[in-house]
The first five atom37 places (N, CA, C, CB, O) and aatype in JSON, in Angstrom:
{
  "aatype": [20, 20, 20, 20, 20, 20, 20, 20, 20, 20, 20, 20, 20, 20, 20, 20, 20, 20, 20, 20, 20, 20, 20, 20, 20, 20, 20, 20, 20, 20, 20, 20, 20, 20, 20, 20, 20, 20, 20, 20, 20, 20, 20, 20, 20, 20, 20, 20, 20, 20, 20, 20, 20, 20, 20, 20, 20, 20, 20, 20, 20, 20, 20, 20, 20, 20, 20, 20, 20, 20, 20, 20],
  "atom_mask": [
    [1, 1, 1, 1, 1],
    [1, 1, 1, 1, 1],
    [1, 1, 1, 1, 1],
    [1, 1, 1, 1, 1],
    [1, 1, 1, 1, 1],
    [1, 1, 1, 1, 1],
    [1, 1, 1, 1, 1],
    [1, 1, 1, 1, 1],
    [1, 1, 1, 1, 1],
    [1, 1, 1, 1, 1],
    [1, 1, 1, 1, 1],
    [1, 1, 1, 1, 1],
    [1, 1, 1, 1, 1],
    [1, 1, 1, 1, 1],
    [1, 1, 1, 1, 1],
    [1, 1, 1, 1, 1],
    [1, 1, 1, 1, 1],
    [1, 1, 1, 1, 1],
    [1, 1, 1, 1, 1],
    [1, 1, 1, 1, 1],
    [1, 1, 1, 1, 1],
    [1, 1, 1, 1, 1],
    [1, 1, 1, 1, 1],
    [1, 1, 1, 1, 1],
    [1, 1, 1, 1, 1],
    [1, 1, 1, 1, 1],
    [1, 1, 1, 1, 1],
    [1, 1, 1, 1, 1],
    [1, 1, 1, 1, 1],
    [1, 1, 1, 1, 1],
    [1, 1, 1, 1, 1],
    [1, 1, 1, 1, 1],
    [1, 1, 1, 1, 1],
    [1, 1, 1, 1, 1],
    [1, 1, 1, 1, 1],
    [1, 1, 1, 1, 1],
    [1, 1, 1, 1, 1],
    [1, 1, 1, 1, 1],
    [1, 1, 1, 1, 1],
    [1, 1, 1, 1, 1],
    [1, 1, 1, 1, 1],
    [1, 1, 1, 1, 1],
    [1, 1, 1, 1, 1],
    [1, 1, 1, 1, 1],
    [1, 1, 1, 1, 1],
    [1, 1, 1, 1, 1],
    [1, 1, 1, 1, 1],
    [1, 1, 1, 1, 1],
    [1, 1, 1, 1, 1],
    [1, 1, 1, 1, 1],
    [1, 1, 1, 1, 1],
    [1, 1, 1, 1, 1],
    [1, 1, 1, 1, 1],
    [1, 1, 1, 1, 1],
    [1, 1, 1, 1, 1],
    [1, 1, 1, 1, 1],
    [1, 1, 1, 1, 1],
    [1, 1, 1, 1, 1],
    [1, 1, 1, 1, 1],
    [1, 1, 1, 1, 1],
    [1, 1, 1, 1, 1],
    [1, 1, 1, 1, 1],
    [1, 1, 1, 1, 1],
    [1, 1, 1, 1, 1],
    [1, 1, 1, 1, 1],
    [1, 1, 1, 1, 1],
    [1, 1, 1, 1, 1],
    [1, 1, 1, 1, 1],
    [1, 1, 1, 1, 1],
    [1, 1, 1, 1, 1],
    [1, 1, 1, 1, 1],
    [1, 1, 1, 1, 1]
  ],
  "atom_positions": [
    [[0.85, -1.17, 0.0], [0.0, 0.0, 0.0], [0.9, 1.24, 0.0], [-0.97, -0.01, 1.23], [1.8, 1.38, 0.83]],
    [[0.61, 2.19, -1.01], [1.38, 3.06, -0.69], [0.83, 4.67, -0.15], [2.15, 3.03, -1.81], [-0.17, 5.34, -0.4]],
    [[2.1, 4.85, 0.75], [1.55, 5.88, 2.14], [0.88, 7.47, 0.87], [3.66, 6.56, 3.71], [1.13, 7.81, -0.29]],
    [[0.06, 7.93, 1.87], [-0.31, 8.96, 1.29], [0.36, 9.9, 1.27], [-1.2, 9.26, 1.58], [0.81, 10.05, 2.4]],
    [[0.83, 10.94, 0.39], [1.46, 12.03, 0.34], [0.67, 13.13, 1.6], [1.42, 12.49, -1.28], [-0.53, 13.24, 1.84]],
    [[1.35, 13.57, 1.98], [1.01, 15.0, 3.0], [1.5, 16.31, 1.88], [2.27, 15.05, 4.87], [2.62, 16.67, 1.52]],
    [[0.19, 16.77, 1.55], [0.4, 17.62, 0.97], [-0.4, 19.28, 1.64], [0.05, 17.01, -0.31], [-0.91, 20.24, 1.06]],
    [[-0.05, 18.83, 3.52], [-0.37, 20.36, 4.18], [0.75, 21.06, 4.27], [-0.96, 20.41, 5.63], [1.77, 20.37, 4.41]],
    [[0.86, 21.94, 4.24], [-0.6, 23.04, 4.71], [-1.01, 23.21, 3.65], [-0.48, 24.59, 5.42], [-0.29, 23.66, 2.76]],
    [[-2.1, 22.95, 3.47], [-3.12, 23.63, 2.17], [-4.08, 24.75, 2.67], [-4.23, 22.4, 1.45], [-5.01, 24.69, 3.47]],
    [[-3.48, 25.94, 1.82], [-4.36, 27.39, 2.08], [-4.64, 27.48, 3.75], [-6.11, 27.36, 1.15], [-4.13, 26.66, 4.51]],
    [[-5.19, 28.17, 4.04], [-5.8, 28.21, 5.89], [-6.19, 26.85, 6.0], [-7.41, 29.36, 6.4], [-6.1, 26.81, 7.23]],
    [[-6.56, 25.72, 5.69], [-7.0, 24.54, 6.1], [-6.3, 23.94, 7.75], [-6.63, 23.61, 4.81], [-5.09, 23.86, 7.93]],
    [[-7.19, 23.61, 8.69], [-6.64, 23.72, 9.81], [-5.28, 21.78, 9.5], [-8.32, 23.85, 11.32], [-5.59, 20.71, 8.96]],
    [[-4.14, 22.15, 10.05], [-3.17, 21.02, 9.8], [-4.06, 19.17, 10.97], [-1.1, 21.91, 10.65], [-3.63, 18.03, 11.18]],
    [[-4.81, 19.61, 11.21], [-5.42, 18.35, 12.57], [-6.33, 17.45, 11.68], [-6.64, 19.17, 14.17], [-6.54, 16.25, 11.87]],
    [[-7.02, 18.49, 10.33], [-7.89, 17.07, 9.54], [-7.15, 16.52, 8.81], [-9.13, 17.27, 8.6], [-7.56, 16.55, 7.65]],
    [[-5.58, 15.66, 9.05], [-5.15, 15.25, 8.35], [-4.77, 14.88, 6.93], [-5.3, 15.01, 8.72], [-5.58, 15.3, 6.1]],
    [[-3.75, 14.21, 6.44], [-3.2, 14.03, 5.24], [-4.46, 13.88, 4.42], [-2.19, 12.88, 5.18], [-4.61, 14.7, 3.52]],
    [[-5.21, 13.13, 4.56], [-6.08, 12.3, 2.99], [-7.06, 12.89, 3.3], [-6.42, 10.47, 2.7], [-7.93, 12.39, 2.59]],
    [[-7.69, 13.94, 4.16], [-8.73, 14.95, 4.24], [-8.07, 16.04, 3.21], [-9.03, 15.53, 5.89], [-8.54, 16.47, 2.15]],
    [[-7.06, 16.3, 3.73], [-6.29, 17.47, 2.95], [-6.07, 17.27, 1.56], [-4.93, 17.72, 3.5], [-6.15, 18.2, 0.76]],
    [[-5.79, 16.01, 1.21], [-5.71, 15.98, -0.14], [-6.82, 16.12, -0.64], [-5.17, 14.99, -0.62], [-7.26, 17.19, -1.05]],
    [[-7.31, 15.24, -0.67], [-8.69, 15.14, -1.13], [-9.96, 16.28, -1.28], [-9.1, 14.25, -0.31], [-10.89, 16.3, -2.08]],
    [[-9.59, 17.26, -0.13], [-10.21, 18.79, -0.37], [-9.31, 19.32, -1.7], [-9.94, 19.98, 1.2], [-9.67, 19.5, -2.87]],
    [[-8.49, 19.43, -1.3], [-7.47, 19.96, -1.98], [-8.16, 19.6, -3.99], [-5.74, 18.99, -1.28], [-8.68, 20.25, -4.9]],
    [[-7.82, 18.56, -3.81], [-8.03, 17.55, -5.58], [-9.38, 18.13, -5.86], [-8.2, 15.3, -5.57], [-9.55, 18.61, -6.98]],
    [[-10.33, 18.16, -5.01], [-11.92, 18.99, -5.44], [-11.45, 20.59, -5.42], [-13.49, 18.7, -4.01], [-12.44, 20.93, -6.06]],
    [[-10.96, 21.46, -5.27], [-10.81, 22.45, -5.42], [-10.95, 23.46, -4.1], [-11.51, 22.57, -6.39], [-10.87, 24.69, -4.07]],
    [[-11.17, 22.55, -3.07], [-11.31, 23.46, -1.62], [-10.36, 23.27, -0.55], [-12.64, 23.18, -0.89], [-10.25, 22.38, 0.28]],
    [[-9.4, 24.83, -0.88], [-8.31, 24.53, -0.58], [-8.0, 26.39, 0.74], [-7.29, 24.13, -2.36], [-6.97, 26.96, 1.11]],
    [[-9.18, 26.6, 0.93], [-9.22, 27.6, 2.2], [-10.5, 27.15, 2.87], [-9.28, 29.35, 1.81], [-11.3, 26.31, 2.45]],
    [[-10.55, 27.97, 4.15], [-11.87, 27.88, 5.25], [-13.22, 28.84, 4.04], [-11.34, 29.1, 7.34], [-14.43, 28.68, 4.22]],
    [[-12.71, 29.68, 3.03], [-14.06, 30.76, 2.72], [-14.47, 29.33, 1.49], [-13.56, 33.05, 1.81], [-15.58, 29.42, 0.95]],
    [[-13.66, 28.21, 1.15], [-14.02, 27.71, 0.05], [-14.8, 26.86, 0.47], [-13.14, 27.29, -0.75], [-15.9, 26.99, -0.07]],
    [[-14.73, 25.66, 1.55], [-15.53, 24.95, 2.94], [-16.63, 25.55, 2.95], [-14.9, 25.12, 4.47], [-17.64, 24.9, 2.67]],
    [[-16.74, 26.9, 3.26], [-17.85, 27.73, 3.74], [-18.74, 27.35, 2.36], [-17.45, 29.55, 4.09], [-19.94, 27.53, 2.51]],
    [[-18.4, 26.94, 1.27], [-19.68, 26.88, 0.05], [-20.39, 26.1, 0.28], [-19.47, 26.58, -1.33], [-21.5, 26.09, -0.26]],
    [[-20.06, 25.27, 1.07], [-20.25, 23.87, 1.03], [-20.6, 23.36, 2.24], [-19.17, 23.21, 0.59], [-20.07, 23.85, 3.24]],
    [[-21.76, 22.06, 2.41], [-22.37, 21.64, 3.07], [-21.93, 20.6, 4.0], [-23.13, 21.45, 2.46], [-20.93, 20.04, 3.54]],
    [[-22.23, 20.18, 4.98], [-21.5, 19.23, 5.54], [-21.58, 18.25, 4.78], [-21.79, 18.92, 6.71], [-20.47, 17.78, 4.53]],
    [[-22.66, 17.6, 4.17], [-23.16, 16.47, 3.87], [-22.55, 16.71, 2.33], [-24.83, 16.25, 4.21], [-22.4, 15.58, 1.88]],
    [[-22.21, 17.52, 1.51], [-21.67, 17.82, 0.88], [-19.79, 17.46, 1.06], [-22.27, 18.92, 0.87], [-19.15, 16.91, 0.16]],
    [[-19.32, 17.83, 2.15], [-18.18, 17.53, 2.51], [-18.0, 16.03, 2.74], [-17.91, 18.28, 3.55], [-17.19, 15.35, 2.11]],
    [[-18.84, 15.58, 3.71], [-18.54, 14.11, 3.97], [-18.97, 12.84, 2.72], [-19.39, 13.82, 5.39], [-18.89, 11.62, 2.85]],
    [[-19.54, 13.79, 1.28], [-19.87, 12.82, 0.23], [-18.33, 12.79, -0.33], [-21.17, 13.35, -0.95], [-18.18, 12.08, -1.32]],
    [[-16.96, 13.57, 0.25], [-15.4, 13.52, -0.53], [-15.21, 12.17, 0.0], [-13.99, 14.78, -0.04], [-15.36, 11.78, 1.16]],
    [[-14.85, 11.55, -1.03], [-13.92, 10.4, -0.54], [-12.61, 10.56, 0.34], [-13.47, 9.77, -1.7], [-11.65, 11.18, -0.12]],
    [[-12.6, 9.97, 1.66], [-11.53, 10.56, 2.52], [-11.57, 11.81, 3.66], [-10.65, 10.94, 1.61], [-10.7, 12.34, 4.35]],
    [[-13.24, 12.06, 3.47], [-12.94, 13.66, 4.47], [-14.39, 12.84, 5.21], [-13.15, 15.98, 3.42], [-15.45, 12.55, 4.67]],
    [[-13.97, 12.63, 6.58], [-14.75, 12.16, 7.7], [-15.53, 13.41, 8.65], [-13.7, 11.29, 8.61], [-15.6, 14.64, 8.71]],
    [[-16.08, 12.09, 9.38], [-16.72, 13.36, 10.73], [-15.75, 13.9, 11.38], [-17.68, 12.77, 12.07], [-15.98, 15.01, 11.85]],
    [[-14.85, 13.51, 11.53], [-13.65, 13.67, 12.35], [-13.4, 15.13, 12.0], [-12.36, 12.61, 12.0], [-13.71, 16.13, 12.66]],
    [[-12.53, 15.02, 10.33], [-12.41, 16.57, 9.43], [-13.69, 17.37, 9.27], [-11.92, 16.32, 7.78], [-13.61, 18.59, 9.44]],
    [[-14.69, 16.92, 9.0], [-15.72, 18.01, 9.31], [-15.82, 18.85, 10.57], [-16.9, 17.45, 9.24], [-16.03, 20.06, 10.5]],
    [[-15.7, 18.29, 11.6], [-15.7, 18.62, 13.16], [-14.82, 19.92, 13.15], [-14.99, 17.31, 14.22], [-15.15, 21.08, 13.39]],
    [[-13.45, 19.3, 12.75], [-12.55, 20.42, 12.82], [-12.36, 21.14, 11.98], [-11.57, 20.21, 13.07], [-11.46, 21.98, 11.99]],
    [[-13.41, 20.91, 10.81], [-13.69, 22.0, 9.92], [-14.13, 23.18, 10.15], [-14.38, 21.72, 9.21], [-13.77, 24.29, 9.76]],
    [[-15.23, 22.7, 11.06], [-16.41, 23.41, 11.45], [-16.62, 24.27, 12.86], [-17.35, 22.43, 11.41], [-17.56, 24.91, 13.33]],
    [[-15.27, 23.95, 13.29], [-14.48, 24.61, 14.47], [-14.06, 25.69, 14.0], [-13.33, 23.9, 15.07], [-14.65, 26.73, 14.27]],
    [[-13.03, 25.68, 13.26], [-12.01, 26.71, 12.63], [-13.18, 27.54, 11.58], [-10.47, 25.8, 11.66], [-12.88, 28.6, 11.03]],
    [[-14.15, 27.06, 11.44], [-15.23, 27.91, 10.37], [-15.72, 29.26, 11.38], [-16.93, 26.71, 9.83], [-15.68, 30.47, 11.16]],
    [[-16.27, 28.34, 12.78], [-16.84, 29.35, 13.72], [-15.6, 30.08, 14.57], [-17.93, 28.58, 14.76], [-15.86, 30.96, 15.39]],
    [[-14.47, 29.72, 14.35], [-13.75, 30.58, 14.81], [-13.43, 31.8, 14.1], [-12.84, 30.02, 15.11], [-12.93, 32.81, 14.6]],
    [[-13.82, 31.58, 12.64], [-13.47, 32.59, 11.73], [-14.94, 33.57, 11.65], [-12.95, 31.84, 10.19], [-15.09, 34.47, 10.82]],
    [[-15.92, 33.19, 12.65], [-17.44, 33.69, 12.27], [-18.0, 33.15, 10.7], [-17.42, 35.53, 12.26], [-18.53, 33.95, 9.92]],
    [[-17.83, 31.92, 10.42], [-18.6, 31.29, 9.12], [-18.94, 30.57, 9.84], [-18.04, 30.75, 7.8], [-18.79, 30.64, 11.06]],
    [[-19.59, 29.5, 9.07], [-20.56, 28.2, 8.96], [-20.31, 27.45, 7.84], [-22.06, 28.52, 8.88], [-19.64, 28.03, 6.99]],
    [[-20.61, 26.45, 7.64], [-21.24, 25.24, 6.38], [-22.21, 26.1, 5.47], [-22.36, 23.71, 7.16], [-22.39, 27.21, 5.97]],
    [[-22.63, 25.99, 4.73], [-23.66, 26.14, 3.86], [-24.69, 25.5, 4.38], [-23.42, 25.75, 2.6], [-24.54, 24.61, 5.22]],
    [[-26.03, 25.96, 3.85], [-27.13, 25.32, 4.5], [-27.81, 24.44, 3.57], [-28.07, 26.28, 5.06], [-27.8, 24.94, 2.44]],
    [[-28.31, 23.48, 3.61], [-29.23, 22.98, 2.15], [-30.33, 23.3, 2.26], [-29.39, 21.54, 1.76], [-31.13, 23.06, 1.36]]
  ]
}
């Protein structure tokens, strides 16, 4: 199996949702907290690789910045 590349820091993305969250935002095109903000949780957790875990601490660093998720 081969290990995943760490390709953080990507843009403001907080470094705690790990490597294959990070990529994987990253490869879809959401690669800051205002780009997250388009986007829905349930939207986020349909990325292959980005868990509750990375949402959580998505959604930390969102309200620390005064954003949110998108709403559906």
């Amino acid at each position: 199996m081969t290990p995943t590349p760490d390709v953080r820091p990507v843009g403001d993305l907080p470094h705690a949702i790990g490597r294959t969250a990070a990529r994987e935002l990253s490869l879809n095109g959401i690669t800051t907290l205002r780009r997250v903000a388009e986007h829905s949780r349930k939207e986020l957790l349909a990325i292959h690789g980005v868990g509750p875990k990375a949402v959580a601490i998505l959604e930390e660093a969102l309200a620390e910045k005064g954003m949110g998720f998108r709403e559906l």
